[in-house]
PyMOL CGO cylinders between C-alpha atoms (Angstrom):
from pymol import cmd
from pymol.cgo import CYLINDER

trace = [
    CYLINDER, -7.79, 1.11, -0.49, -4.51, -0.50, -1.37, 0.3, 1, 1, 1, 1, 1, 1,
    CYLINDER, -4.51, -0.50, -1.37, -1.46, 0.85, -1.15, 0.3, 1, 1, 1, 1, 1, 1,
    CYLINDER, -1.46, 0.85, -1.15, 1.87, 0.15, -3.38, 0.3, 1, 1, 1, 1, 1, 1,
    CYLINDER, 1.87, 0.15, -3.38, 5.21, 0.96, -2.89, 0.3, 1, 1, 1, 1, 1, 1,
    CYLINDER, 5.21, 0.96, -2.89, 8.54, -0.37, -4.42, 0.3, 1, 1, 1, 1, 1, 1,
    CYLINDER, 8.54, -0.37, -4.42, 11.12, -1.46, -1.76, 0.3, 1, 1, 1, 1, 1, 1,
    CYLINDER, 11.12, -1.46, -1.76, 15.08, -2.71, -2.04, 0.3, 1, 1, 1, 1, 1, 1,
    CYLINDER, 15.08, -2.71, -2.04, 15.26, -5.73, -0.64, 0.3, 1, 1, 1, 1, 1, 1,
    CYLINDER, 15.26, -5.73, -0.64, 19.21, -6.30, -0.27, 0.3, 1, 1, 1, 1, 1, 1,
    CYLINDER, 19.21, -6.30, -0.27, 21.13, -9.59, 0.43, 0.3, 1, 1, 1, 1, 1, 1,
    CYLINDER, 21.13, -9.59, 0.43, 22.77, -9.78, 3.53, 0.3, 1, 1, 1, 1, 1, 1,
    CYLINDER, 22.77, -9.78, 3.53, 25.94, -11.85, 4.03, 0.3, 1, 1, 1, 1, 1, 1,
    CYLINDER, 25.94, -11.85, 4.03, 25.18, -12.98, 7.47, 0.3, 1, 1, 1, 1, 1, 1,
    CYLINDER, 25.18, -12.98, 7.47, 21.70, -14.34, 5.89, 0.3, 1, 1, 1, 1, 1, 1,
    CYLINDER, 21.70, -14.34, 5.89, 18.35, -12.67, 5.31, 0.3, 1, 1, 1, 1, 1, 1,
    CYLINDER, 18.35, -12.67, 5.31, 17.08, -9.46, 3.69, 0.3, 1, 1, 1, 1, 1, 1,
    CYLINDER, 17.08, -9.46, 3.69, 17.41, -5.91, 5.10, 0.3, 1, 1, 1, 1, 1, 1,
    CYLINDER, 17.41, -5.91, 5.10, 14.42, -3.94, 3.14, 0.3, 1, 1, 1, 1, 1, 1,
    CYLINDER, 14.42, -3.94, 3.14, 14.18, -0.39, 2.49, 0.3, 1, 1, 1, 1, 1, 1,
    CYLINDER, 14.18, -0.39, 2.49, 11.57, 2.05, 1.23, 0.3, 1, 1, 1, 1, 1, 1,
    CYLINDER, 11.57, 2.05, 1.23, 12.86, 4.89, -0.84, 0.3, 1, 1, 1, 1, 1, 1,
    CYLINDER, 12.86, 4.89, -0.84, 9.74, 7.07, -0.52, 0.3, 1, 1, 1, 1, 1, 1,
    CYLINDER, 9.74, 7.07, -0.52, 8.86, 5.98, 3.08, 0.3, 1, 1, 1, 1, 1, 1,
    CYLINDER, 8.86, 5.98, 3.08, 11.78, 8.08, 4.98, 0.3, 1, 1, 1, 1, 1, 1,
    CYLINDER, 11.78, 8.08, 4.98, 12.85, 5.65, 7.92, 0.3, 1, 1, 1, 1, 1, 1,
    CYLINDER, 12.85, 5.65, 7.92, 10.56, 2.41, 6.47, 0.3, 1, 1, 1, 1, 1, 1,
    CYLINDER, 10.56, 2.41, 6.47, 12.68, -0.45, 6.87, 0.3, 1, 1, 1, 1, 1, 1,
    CYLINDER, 12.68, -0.45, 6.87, 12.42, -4.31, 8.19, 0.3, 1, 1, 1, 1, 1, 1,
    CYLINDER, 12.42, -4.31, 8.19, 14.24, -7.62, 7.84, 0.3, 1, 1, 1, 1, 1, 1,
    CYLINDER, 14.24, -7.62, 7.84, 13.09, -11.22, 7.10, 0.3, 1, 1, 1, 1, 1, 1,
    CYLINDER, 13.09, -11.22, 7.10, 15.14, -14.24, 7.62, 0.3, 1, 1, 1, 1, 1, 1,
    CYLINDER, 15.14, -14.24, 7.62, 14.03, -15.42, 3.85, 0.3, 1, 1, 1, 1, 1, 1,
    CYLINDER, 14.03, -15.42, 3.85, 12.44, -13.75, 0.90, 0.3, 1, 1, 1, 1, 1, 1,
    CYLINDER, 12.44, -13.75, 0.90, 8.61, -14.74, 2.45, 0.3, 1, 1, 1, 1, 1, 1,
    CYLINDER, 8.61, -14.74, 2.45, 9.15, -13.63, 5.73, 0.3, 1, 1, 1, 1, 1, 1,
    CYLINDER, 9.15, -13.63, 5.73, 11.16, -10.51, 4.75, 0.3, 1, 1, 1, 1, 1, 1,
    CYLINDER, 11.16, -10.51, 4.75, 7.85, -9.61, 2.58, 0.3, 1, 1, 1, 1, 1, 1,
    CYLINDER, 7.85, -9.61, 2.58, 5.50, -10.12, 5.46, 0.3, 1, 1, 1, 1, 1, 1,
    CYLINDER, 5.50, -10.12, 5.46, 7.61, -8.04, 7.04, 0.3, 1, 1, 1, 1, 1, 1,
    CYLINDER, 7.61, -8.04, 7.04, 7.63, -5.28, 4.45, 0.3, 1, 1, 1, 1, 1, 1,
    CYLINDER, 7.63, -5.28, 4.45, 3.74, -5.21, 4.67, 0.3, 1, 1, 1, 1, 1, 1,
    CYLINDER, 3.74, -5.21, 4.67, 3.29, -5.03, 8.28, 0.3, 1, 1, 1, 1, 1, 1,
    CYLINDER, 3.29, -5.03, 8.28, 6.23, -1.92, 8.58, 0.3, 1, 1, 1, 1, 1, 1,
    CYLINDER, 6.23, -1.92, 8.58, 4.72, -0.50, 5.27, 0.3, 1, 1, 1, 1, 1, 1,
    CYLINDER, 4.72, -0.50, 5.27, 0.88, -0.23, 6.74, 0.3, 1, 1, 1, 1, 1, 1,
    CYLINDER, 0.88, -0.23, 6.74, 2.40, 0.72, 10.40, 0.3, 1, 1, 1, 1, 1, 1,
    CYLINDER, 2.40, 0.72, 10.40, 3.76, 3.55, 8.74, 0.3, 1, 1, 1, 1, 1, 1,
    CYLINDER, 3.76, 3.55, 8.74, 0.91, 4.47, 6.17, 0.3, 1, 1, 1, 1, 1, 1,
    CYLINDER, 0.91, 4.47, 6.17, -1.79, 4.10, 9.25, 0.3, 1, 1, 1, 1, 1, 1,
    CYLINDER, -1.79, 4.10, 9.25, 0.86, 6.54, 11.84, 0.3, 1, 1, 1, 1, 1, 1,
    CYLINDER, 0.86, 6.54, 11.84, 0.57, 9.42, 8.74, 0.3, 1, 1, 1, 1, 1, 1,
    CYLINDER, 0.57, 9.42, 8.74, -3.24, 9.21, 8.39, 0.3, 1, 1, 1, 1, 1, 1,
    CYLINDER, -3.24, 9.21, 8.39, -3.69, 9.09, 11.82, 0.3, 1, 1, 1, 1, 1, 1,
    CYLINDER, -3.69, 9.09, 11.82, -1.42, 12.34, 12.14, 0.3, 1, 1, 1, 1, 1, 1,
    CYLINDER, -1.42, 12.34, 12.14, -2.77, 13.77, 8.85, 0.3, 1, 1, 1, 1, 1, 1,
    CYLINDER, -2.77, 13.77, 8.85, -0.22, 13.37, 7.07, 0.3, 1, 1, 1, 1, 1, 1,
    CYLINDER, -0.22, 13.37, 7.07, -0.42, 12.61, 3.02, 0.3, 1, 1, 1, 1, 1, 1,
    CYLINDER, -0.42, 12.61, 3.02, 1.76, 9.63, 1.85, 0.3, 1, 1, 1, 1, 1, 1,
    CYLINDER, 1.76, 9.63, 1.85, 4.17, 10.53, -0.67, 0.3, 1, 1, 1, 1, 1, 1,
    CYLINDER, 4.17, 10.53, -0.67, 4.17, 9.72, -3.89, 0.3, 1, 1, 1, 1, 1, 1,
    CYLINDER, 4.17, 9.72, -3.89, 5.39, 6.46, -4.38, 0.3, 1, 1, 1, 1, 1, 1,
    CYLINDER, 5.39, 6.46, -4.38, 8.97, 6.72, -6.92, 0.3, 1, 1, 1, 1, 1, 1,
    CYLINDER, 8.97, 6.72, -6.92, 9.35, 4.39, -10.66, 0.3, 1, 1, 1, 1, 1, 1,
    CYLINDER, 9.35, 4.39, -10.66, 10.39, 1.03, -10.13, 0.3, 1, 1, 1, 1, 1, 1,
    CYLINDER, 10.39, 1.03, -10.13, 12.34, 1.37, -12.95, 0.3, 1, 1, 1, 1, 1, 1,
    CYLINDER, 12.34, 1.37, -12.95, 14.50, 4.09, -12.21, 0.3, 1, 1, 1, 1, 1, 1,
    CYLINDER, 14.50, 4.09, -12.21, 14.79, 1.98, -8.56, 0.3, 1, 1, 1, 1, 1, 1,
    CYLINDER, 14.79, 1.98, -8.56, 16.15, -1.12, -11.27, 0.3, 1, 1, 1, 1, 1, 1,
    CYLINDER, 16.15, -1.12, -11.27, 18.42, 1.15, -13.08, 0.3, 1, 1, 1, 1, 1, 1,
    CYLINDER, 18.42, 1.15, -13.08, 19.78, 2.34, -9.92, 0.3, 1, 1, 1, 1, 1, 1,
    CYLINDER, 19.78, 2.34, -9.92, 20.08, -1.21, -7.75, 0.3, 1, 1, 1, 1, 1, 1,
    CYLINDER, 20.08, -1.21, -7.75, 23.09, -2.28, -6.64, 0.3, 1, 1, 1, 1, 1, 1,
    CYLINDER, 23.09, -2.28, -6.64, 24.57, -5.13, -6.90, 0.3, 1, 1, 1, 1, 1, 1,
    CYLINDER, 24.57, -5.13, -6.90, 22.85, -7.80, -4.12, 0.3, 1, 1, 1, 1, 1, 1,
    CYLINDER, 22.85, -7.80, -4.12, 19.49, -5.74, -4.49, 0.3, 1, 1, 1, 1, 1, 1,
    CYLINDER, 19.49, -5.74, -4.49, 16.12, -6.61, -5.92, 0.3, 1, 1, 1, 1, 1, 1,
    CYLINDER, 16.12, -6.61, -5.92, 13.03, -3.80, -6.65, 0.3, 1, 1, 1, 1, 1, 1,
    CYLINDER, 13.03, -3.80, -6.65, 9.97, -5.58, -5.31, 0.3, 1, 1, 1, 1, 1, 1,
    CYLINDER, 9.97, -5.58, -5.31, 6.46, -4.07, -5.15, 0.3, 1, 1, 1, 1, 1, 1,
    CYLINDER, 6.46, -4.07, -5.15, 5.01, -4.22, -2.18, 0.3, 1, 1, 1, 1, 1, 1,
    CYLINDER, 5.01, -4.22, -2.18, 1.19, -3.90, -1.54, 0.3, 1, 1, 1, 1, 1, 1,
    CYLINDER, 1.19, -3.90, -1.54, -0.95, -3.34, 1.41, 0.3, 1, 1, 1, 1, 1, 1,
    CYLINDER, -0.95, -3.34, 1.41, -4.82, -3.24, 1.83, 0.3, 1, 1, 1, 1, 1, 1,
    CYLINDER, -4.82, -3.24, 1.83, -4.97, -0.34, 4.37, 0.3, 1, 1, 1, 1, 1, 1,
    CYLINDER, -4.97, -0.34, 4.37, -8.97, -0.71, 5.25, 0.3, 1, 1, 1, 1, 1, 1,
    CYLINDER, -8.97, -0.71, 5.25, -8.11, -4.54, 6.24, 0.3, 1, 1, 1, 1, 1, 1,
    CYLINDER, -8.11, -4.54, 6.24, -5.15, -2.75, 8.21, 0.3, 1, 1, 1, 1, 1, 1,
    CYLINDER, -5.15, -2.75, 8.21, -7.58, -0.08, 9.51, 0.3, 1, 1, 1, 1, 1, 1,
    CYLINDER, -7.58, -0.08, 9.51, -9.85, -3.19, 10.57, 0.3, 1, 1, 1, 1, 1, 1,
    CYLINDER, -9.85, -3.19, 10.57, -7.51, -5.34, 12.05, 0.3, 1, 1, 1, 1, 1, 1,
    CYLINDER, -7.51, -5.34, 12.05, -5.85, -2.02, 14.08, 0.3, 1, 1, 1, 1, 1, 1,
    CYLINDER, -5.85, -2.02, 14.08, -9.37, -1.17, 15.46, 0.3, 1, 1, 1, 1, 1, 1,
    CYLINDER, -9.37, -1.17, 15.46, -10.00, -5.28, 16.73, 0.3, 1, 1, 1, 1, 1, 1,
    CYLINDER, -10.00, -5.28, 16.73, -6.45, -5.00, 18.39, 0.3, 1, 1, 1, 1, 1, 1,
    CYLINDER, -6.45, -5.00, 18.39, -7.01, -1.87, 20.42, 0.3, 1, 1, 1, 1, 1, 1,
    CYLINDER, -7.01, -1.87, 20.42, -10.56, -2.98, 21.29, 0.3, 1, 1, 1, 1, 1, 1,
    CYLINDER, -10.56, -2.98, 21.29, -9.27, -6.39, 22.39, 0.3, 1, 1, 1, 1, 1, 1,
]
cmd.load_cgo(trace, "trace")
């Protein structure tokens, strides 16, 4: 089952990208560069998908990415971010059995 939520990813002045998740209350990473900052965004996005199932909890409803555009700030881009949550759920169950 994938998952897809938008996410700011914002400039930083000192270098790299703080991202946030609007609908995903306390969601946020950093990446050095656009790719890593991405990776990033996956892993923190299924950590905190996998910590609501696992405390049955529903996900929210993920917001328009284009009311996030029409809202950006300057320095900020709206990027989709996708993550296969059964690979996630496959991968977490090899780590703790490992």
């Amino acid at each position: 089952m994938n998952a897809i939520y938008p996410a700011k990813f914002i400039y930083e002045d000192t270098g790299g990208y703080s991202v946030l998740f609007p609908d995903l209350k306390g969601c946020a990473t950093f990446g050095d560069n656009p790719e890593h900052a991405l990776s990033m965004a996956r892993e923190a996005m299924g950590l905190y998908l996998a910590a609501l199932e696992e405390h049955n909890h529903s996900a929210p409803p993920a917001s328009s990415i284009a009311v996030l555009e029409a809202t950006a700030q300057p320095g900020e881009q709206v990027v989709r971010v996708m993550v296969d949550l059964n690979d996630y759920r496959r991968n977490k169950a090899k780590t703790l059995t490992a």
